[in-house]
C-alpha positions in Angstrom: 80.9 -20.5 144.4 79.2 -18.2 146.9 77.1 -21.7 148.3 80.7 -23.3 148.4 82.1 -20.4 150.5 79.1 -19.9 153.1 78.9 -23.8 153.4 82.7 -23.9 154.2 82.9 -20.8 156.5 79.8 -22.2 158.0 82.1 -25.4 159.1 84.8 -23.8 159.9 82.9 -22.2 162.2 81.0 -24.5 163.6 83.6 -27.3 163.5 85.9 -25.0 166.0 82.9 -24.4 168.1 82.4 -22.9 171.6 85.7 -24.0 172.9 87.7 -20.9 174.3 87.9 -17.5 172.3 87.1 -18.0 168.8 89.0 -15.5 166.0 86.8 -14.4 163.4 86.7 -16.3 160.5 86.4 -14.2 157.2 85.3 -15.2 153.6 88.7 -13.8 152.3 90.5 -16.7 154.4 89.0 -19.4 151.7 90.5 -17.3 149.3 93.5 -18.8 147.7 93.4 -22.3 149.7 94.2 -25.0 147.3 90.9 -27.3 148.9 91.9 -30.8 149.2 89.7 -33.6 147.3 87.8 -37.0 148.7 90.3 -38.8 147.2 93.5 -37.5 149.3 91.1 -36.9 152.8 90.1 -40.9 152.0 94.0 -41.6 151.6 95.8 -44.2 154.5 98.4 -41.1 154.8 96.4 -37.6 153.8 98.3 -34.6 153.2 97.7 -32.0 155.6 98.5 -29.2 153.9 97.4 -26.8 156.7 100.2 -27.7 159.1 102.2 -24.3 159.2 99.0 -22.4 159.8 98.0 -24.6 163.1 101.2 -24.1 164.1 101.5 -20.7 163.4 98.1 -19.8 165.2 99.4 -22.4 168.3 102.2 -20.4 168.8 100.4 -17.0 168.7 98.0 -18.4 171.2 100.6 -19.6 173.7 102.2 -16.8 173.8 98.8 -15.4 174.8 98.4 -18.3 177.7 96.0 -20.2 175.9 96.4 -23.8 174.9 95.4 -23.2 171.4 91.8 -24.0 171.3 90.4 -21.5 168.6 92.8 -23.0 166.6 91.0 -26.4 166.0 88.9 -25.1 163.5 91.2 -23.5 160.7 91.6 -27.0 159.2 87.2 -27.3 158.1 88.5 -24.0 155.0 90.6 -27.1 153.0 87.6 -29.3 153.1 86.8 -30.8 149.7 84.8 -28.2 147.3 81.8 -30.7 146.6 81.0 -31.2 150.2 77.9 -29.1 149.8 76.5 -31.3 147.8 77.5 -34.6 149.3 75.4 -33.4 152.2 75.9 -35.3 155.8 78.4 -37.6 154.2 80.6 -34.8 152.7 80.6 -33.1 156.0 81.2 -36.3 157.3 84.2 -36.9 155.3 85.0 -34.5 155.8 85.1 -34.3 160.1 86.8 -37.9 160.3 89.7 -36.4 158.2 90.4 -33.0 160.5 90.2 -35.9 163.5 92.5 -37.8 162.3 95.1 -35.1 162.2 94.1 -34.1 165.8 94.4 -38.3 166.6 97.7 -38.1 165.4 98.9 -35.2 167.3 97.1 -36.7 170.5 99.2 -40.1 170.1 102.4 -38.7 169.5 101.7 -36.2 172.4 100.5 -39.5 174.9 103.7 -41.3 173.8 105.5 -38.5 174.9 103.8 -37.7 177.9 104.3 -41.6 178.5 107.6 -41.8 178.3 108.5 -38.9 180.5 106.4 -40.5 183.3 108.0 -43.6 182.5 111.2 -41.9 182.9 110.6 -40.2 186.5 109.3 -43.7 187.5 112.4 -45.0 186.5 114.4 -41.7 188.3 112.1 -41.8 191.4 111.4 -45.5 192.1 110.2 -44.7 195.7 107.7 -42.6 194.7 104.3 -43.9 193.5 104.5 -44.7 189.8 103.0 -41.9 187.6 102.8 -44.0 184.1 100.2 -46.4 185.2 98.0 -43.7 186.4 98.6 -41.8 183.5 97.8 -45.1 181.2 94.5 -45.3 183.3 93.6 -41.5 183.2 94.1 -41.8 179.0 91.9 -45.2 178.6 89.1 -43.2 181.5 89.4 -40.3 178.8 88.6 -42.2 175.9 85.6 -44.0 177.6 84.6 -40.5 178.5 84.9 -39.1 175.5 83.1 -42.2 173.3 80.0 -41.7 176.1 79.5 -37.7 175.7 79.8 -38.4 171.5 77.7 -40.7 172.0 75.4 -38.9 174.0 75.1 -35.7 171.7 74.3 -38.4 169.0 71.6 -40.0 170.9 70.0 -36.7 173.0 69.6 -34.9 169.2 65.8 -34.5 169.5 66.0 -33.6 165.8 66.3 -37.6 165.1 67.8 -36.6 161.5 70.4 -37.8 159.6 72.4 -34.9 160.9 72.7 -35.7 164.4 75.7 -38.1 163.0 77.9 -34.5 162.1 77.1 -33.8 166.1 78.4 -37.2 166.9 81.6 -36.6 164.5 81.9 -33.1 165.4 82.5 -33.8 169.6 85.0 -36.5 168.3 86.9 -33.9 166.1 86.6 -31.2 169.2 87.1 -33.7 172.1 90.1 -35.0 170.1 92.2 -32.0 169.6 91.4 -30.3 172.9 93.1 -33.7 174.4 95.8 -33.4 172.2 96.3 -29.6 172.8 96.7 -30.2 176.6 98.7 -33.1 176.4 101.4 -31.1 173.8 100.7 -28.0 176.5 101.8 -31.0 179.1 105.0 -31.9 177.5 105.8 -28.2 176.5 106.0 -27.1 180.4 107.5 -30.1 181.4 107.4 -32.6 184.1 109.6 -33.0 187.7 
């Protein structure tokens, strides 16, 4: 139990990385979580039982100016219990499925962020169209963003089997930092 809990707060921690102000994580917060299993983070539609707590610390951090960022990691506490000793793969696991709930919140926040600029294209024809730049600056990000995972992948000098979690980790980080500023985006609204 005590290997279980340091792993975990060890991911959590690491997982929400150097990306703004980081709130201490405690052992006690891993108390009481109902940790999800392989079998529902492998699932087509996972549960994400941690929703009201992202949103919760989202809130508390806008209202403090921030765009959420030390919020990203909360979700690495629900990670399966036997990811200790799946080793790379359960941490693997384990990463794809906290991206996945970031990718989700970055594509409905792009859709969103699309169709407003499609709208004041629409309202503002004279004025040079915002959605196809906006289409190009997304498809520039991803490109971006598959390069610099790629590089902290490739520029490990440890050349173990871990340098994939560094790979998987800048995904998950890269992800919902994209997502927070577009939802930040959409949140202040455009003119």
């Amino acid at each position: 139990m005590l290997f279980r809990s340091l792993f975990l707060f060890a991911f959590a921690v690491a997982a929400s990385g150097p990306v703004g102000a980081q709130s201490p994580i405690t052992i006690e917060e891993f108390e009481g979580i109902e940790l999800l299993t392989y079998e529902e983070i492998a699932r087509q539609d996972p549960p994400y039982p941690f929703e009201a707590e992202v949103e919760a610390c989202l809130e508390q951090d806008r209202l403090a100016r921030g765009i959420g960022a030390h919020c990203i990691g909360l979700l690495g506490k629900y990670c399966p219990q036997e990811v200790p000793s799946r080793g790379v793969m359960g941490a693997l696991a384990c990463s794809t499925y906290m991206t996945q709930f970031w990718n989700k919140r970055l594509q409905t926040a792009y859709a969103e962020t699309l169709d407003r600029y499609q709208a004041l294209d629409r309202a503002h024809p004279d004025a040079d169209p915002r959605a196809p730049l906006f289409e190009s600056l997304q498809a520039r990000w991803q490109a971006w963003r598959a390069a610099k995972c790629e590089f902290a992948f490739r520029a490990d000098a440890r050349r173990s089997h871990w340098r994939a979690m560094d790979k998987a980790a800048c995904y998950y980080k890269l992800t919902a930092i994209r997502a927070l500023e577009l939802e930040q985006v959409n949140a202040a609204g455009m003119e």
